[in-house]
N, C-alpha and C positions, 0 to 999 in steps of 0.2 A: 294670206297664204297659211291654212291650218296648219296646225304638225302634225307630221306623220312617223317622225322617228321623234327621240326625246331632243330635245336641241340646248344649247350650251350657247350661246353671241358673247366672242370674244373681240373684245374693241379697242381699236389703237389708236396712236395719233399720226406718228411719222410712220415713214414705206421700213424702216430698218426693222421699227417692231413690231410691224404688218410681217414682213418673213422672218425672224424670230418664231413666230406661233405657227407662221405656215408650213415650216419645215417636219412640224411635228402631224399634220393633216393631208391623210392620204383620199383619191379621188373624191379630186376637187369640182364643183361646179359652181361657173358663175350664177349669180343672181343679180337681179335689177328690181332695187322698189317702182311700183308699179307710178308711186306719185313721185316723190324725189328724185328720182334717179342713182338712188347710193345705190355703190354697187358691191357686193359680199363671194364669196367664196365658201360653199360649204362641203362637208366633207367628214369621212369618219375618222374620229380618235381610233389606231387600232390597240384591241384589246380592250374597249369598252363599249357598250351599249351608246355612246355618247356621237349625237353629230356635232361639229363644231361647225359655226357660221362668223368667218371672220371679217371684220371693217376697221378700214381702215380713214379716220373723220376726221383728221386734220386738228389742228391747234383750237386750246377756248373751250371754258366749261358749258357757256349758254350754247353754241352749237349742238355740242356735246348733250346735252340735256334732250336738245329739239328733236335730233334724228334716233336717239335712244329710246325716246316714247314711240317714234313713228315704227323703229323697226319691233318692237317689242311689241305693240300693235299687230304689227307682219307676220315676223314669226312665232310668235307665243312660245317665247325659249323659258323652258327652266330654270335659267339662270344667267344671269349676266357680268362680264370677268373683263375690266376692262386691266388690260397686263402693257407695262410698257417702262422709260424710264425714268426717274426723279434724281434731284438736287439734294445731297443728306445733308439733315442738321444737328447731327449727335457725332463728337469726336468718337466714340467707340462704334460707326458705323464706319465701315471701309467701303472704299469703291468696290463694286463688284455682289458688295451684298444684297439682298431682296428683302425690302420691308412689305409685310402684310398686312394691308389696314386695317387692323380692328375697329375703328372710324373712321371716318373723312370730315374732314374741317373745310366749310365754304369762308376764308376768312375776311373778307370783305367789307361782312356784314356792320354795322355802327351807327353812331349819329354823333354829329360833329359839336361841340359846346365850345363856350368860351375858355371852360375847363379840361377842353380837351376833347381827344376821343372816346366815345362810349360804346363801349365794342357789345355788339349784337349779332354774337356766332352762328351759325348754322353746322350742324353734326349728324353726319348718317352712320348707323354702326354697322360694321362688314357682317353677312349673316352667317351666327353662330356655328352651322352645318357644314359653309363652305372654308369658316377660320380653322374649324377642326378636324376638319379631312387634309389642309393644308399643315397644320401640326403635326399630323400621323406623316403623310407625307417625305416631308423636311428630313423626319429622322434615319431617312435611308440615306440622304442626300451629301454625302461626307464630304462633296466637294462645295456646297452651298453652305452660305451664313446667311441665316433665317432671320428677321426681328418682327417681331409681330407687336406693333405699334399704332398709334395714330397718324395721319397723312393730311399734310395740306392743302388744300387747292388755291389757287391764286392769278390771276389774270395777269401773273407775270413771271419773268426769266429769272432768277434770282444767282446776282454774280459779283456781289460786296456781301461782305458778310459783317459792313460797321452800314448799311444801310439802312431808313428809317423803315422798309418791310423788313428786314433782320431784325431789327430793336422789335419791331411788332410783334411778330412772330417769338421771339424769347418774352417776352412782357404778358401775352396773352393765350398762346399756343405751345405753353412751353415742356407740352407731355411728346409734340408733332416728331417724326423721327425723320419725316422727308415733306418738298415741297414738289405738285405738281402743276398742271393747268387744266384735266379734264373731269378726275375721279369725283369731285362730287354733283359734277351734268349726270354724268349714267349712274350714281347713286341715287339722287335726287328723283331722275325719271323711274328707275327700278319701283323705288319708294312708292310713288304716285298710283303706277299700274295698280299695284295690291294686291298683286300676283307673283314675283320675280323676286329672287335673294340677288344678292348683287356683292362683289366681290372687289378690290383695287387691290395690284399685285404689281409691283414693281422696285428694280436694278435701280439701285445709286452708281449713277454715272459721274459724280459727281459731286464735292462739297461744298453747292450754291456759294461758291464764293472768286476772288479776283482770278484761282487757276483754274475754271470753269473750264476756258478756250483750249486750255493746253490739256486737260484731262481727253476734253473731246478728240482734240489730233492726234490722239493716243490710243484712240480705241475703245474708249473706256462707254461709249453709248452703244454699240453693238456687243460689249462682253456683259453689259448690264441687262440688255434687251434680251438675249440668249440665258441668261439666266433666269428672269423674270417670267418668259414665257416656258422654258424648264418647270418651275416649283408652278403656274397655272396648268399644263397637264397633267404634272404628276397627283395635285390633289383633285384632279378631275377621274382620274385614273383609281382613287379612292370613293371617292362621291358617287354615289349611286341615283337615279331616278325616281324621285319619291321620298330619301333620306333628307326630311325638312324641307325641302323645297314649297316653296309658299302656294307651287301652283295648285300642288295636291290637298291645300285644306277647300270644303266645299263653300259656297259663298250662301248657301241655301241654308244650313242653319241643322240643329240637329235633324235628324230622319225619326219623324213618327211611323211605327209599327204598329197596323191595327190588325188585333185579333178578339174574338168574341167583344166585349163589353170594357177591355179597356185600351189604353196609349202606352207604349213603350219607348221611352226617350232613352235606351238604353246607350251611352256614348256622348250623352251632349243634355245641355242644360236650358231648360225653356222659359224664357223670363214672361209672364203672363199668364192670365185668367183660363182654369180649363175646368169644367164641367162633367162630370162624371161618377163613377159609382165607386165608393167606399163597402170595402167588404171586411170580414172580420179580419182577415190575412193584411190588409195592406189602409 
């Protein structure tokens, strides 16, 4: 499915932060990938140039990864945002606040010894263009507390905070400002394409620890979800098409300009052998 408007793919896990985002996207239409069957909702940001195509993919980074490469394959969005909630791990992080990942941590990664675990991280960094549209952002946002941190991924729920992924996560990730389960699948496929900036934006619902349960029956995943996807429109509502966006750099390499007798690589730099005429001038 080419594009035809500039497209935005804003990706969730659960239905709460599926409407969180949708609430801010007006005439909506469904879509159906033609192979998987996921199904998206797209529709315009108003007030911006921007369409938004929302999904909503369920729990798990490797899913998460799978259908991220397929629909970016689909729709060839500019940019990829997946907005939703996490577990914080900084006491000066309140429920309610939104961490911006300046990276994502696949923390997983290792190899086991007799001495122990040998941890062998994996890190995507949030792109520069979209971290600082959401800085500019933020500063209007008097009712949001911003932190623009590192973010964890993890193939699990985190709800002890003396647990041996707690002790991990302090021991090895200990810059991570929150824990999730998806953000580094659609970083990671973002990455791959070689085309797409990629973004993780999410509400601490919670401080991944024993009052997890009681945060949740409190409200605290749909006040985190609604703000999360707040602070992802509003820095899209800054962001423009083309402002860094990776899809705009060409894969083709500088542009040679032929006139009379020479080459003009004016914009770009040519690694390689050229033949041509030496004048007194040049």
């Amino acid at each position: 499915m080419p594009e035809t408007q500039p497209t935005v793919l804003v990706l969730t896990a659960l239905a709460l932060e599926y409407s969180a985002v949708r609430a801010h996207v007006e005439d909506r239409q469904e879509l159906v990938h033609p192979g998987n069957g996921t199904r998206l909702e797209r529709g315009r940001l108003p007030g911006t140039p921007w369409h938004v195509a929302i999904g909503e993919l369920g729990e798990g980074a490797r899913a998460t990864a799978a259908l991220t490469a397929s629909l970016i394959d689909w729709l060839r969005p500019r940019a990829v945002l997946f907005v939703g909630v996490a577990g914080g791990l900084k006491d000066d992080i309140g429920i309610g606040d939104v961490v911006v990942g300046t990276k994502v941590y696949g923390i997983h990664g290792g190899k086991q010894t007799a001495e122990g675990l040998l941890v062998r991280p994996d890190a995507w960094y949030g792109s520069n263009a979209l971290v600082q549209a959401a800085r500019s952002a933020v500063r209007d946002m008097t009712d949001v507390r911003a932190h623009f941190k590192p973010i964890a991924t993890g193939d699990v729920v985190l709800a002890d905070a003396g647990s041996e992924v707690a002790r991990h996560l302090r021991e090895h990730y200990n810059d991570a400002a929150a824990i999730e389960m998806e953000g580094s699948g659609a970083a990671h496929a973002a990455q791959l394409s070689g085309q797409v900036d990629a973004l993780v934006v999410r509400g601490v619902s919670d401080h991944a620890d024993a009052r997890k349960s009681e945060a949740d029956a409190g409200g605290s995943q749909r006040r985190a979800a609604t703000r999360a996807a707040a602070v992802a429109m509003a820095l899209l509502r800054k962001h423009r098409p083309g402002a860094g966006d990776a899809s705009t750099h060409s894969e083709e390499g500088p542009r040679a300009v032929y006139g009379g007798d020479h080459i003009d690589f004016r914009g770009g730099t040519f690694y390689g052998p050229v033949t041509g005429k030496r004048t007194g001038r040049q």
